[in-house]
Structures are given as structure tokens and as C-alpha cells.
C-alpha positions in Angstrom: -67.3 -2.6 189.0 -67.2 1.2 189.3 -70.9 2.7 188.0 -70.4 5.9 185.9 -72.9 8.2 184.4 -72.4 6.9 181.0 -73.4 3.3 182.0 -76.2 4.5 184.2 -77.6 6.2 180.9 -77.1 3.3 178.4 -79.1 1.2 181.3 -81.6 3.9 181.8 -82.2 4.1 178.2 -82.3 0.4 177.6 -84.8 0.1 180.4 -86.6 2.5 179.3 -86.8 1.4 175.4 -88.0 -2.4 177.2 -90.7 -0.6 178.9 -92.2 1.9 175.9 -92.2 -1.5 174.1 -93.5 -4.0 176.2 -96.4 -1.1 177.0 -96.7 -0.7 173.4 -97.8 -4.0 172.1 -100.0 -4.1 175.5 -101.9 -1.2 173.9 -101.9 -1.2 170.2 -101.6 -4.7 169.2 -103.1 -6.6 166.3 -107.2 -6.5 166.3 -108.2 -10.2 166.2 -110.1 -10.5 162.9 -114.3 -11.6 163.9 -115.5 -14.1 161.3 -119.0 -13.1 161.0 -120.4 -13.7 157.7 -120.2 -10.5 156.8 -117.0 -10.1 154.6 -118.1 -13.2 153.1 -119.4 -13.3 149.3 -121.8 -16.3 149.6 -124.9 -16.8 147.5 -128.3 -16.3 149.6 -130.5 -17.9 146.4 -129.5 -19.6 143.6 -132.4 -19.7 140.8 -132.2 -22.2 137.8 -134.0 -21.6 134.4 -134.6 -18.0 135.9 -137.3 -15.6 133.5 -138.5 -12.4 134.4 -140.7 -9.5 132.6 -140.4 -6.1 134.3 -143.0 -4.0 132.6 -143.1 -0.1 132.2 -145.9 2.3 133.9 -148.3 1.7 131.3 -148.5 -1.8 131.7 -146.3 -2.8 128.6 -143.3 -4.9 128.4 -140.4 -3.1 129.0 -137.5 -6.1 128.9 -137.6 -9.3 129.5 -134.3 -11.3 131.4 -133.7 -15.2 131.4 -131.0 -17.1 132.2 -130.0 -21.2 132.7 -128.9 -19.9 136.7 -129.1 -17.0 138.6 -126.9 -16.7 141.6 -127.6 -13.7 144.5 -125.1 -12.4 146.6 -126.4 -11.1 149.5 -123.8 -9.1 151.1 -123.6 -6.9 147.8 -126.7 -7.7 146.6 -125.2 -8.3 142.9 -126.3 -11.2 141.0 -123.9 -13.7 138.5 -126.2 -15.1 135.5 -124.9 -18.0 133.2 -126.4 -17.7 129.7 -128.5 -14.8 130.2 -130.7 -13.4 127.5 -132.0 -9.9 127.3 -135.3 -8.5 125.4 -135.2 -4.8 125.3 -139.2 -3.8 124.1 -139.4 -0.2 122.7 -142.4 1.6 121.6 -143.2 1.4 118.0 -139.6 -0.3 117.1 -138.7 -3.8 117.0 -137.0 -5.4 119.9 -133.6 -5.9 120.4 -132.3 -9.3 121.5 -129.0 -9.5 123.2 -127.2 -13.0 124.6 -123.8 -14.0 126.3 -122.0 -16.8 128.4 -122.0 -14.4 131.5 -123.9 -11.6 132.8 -123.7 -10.1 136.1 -126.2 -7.4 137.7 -125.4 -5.2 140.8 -127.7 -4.1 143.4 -130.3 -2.5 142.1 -130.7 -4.1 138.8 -130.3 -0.7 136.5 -127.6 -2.2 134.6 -126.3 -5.3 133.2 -122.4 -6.5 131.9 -122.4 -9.2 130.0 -119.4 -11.0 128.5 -118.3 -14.4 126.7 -119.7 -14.1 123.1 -122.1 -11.4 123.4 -124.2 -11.3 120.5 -127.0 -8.1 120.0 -129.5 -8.4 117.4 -132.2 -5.8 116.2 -134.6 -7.1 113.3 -135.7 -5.2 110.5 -138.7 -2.7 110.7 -139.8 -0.1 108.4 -137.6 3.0 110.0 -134.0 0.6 109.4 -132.5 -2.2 108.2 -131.9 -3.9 111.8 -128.2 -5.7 112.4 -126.2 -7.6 114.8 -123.6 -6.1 117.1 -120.8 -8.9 118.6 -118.1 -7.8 121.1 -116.4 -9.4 124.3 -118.3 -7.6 126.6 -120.8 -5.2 126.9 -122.9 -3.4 129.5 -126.2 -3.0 128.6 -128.4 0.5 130.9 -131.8 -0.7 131.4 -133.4 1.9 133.1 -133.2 4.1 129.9 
């Protein structure tokens, strides 16, 4: 077997490509995935028959939230309610009352969607009539 230049280069380059590969996955490879807890969405506290008044600087209701279960999620620090009831108090004006299957609040607790049968009511005072809103879903601001 007579070695030529053009069979020393095909071998060259075939050793070659074995070595760039072989050094390759030695130096990127996969990152083994750590399974720390963190990436994980489990609740911290779970709260049943859950009622809470936040009140406004003045020391007067501002809305009060209850719900058959409240469950926390520590790693976003949202929150899923089941049957959750909202009453937004205003000064001077009625409140408005505001139900739903589902409800979830994200960290912070400024805001909350609710879903499943929502239902908002407002009664009659002396400035309006009052009504009743129904929709799907709705998100509701509570820091305004």
C-alpha cells in the first residue's frame, strides 16, 4: 500500500475532525439540570375560609377579600383563590360587591383577575341607580 498525499490528507482530516469532536463535548456538554426547589411552583400556605380587611390611611375600610381557600406560591409569591369575594368601600358611595369561581393575586397584591362567573354589583345610592356587571373574567386594580 503506496501512501500518497491525498490519503495522508483525508486521514489527517479525519483525525483531526475525531479530535475537535471528542474535545468538544469534553468542553461544552449538556449542564446537568440541579433540582433545587427553586423552579418549582409549590404552595408554601394554603388558608381555608380566608377573610381579610385592608383599611386606608385614615383608618377606614378600604376593601375587604374572602375566599373558601387561599393558596401561596412562594417562589412567585402569587396567590390562587377559589370563590373569592371582593368589597370595594369608597367614600360617600355605596360599595361595590364583586364574586367569581377563581381569582388569582400576584406578588404584591395591587391587583386581582378573577374568572368563572364573575358577577359585580353596585347598589343604589342617591348619585345613581347602581347595576350589575357579569363577564368571564375580569381584573379588578385595587390600589386605586
Amino acid at each position: 500500500m503506496i501512501l500518497d498525499a491525498k490519503r495522508l490528507a483525508i486521514a489527517a482530516t479525519l483525525l483531526l475532525l475525531a479530535t475537535g469532536s471528542w474535545w468538544l463535548t469534553r468542553t461544552v456538554g449538556v449542564p446537568e439540570k440541579v433540582f433545587d426547589g427553586k423552579v418549582r411552583h409549590d404552595p408554601d400556605y394554603i388558608i381555608e375560609n380566608f377573610d381579610a380587611t385592608v383599611m386606608n390611611e385614615d383608618g377606614h375600610r378600604r376593601y375587604t377579600l374572602a375566599a373558601t381557600r387561599m393558596v401561596h406560591y412562594g417562589d412567585d409569591g402569587s396567590s390562587d383563590l377559589e370563590q373569592p369575594y371582593l368589597i370595594q368601600y369608597r367614600e360617600n358611595l355605596v360599595p361595590i360587591h364583586t364574586r367569581a369561581d377563581k381569582g388569582w393575586m400576584p406578588k404584591g397584591g395591587n391587583q386581582i383577575l378573577m374568572s368563572g362567573n364573575v358577577v359585580s354589583a353596585q347598589g343604589r345610592d342617591p348619585r345613581g341607580a347602581g347595576g350589575e356587571i357579569r363577564a368571564d373574567s375580569m381584573k379588578i386594580l385595587l390600589d386605586r
